[in-house]
C-alpha positions, -999 to +999 in steps of 0.1 A: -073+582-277-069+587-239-099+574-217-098+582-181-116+551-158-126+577-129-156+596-122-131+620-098-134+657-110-102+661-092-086+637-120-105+650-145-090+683-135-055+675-131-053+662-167-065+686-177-045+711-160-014+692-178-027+697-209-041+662-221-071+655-240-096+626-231-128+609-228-141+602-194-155+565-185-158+556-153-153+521-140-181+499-124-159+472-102-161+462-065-137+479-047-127+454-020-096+448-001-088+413-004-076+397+029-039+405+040-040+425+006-015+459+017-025+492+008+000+498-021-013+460-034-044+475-032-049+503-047-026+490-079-049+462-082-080+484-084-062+508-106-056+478-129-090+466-129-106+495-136-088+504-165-087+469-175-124+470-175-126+501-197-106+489-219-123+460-230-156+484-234-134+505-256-116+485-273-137+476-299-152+502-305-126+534-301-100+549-325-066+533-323-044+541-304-064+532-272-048+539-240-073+538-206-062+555-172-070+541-140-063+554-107-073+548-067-062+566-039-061+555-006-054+568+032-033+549+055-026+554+088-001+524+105-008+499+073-046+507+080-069+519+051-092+548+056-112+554+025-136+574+017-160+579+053-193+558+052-213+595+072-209+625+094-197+601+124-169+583+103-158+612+090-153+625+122-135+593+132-109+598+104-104+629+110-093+620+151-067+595+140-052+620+116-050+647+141-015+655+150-001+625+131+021+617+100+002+592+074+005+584+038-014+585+009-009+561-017-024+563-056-021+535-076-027+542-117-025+518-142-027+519-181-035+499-203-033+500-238-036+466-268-003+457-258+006+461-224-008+470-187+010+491-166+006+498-131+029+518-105+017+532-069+027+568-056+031+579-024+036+604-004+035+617+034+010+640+050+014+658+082-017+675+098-019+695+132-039+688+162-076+690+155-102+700+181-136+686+180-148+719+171-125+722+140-131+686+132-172+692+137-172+723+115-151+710+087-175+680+083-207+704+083-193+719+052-202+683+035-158+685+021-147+654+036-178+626+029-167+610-009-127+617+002-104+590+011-095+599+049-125+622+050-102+650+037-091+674+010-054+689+007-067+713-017-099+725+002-105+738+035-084+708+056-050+730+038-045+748+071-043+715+092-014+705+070+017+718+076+043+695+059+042+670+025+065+646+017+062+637-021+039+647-048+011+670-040-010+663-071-007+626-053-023+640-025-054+656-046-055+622-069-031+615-098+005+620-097+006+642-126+044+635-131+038+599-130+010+594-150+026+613-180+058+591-177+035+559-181+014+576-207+045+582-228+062+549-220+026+527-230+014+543-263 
């Protein structure tokens, strides 16, 4: 049995989209950086411990084979996390530093399974064009970038500000397909 420890539809999606069957569960954990913690320490850690914490509600009680999924996805910009924009203003913030620069997204994922925890990070370089305020101020009116990491979604409306990738898109959107179903089939 796979359970996925994310409430994302855009994981939820993807999985699906690759042809696996699961159970969704979302994870309840703080989501802190720690101090000094990097961004690829980061968002492996939370990947860990939300799958970790799913796990243990499953465990008991699920069908074996148990693995759990967890994922995080983060937006850096010079070693500086931007995740998800706290309102309209924050957004708008993001969206500024972005403009006309080359930053990374990074997923961790992690599964875990009765006899081992796995956890790798993917990521992958995003270009965007030069935003005016207008562009920027009528993106954010469509309500797109509030719950996304960098106020942003490569596979919404913010696709015509980016004209170059580097890496995995399905990193971009949240879960490196490719990745995932190489730790899936390595931890069952």
């Amino acid at each position: 049995m796979l359970v996925l420890a994310s409430a994302s539809p855009r994981r939820r999606e993807l999985l699906t989209q690759a042809g696996y069957t699961f159970v969704v569960h979302p994870a309840h954990i703080p989501e802190d950086q720690l101090p000094n913690e990097d961004p690829v320490a980061y968002v492996t850690r939370l990947a860990r411990e939300k799958a970790q914490a799913v796990f243990a509600e499953f465990s008991s009680k699920a069908p074996a084979p148990l693995q759990v999924l967890g994922a995080d996805t983060t937006v850096t910009l010079d070693e500086h996390i931007l995740g998800k924009p706290e309102d309209s203003a924050d957004a708008a913030r993001m969206l500024r530093l972005l403009s006309g620069r080359t930053h990374r997204v990074i997923t961790g994922i992690a599964v875990v399974t009765a006899t081992s925890t796995e956890a790798a990070a993917e990521s992958t370089e995003v270009t965007f064009t030069t935003l005016s305020d207008e562009e920027i101020a009528t993106y954010i009116a469509t309500g797109e970038p509030i719950d996304k990491a960098g106020a942003y979604a490569i596979q919404g409306l913010a696709a015509r500000w980016i004209p170059r990738i580097e890496g995995c898109y399905f990193n971009v959107v949240g879960l490196p397909i490719a990745r995932v179903s190489s730790l899936l089939k390595s931890h069952r």
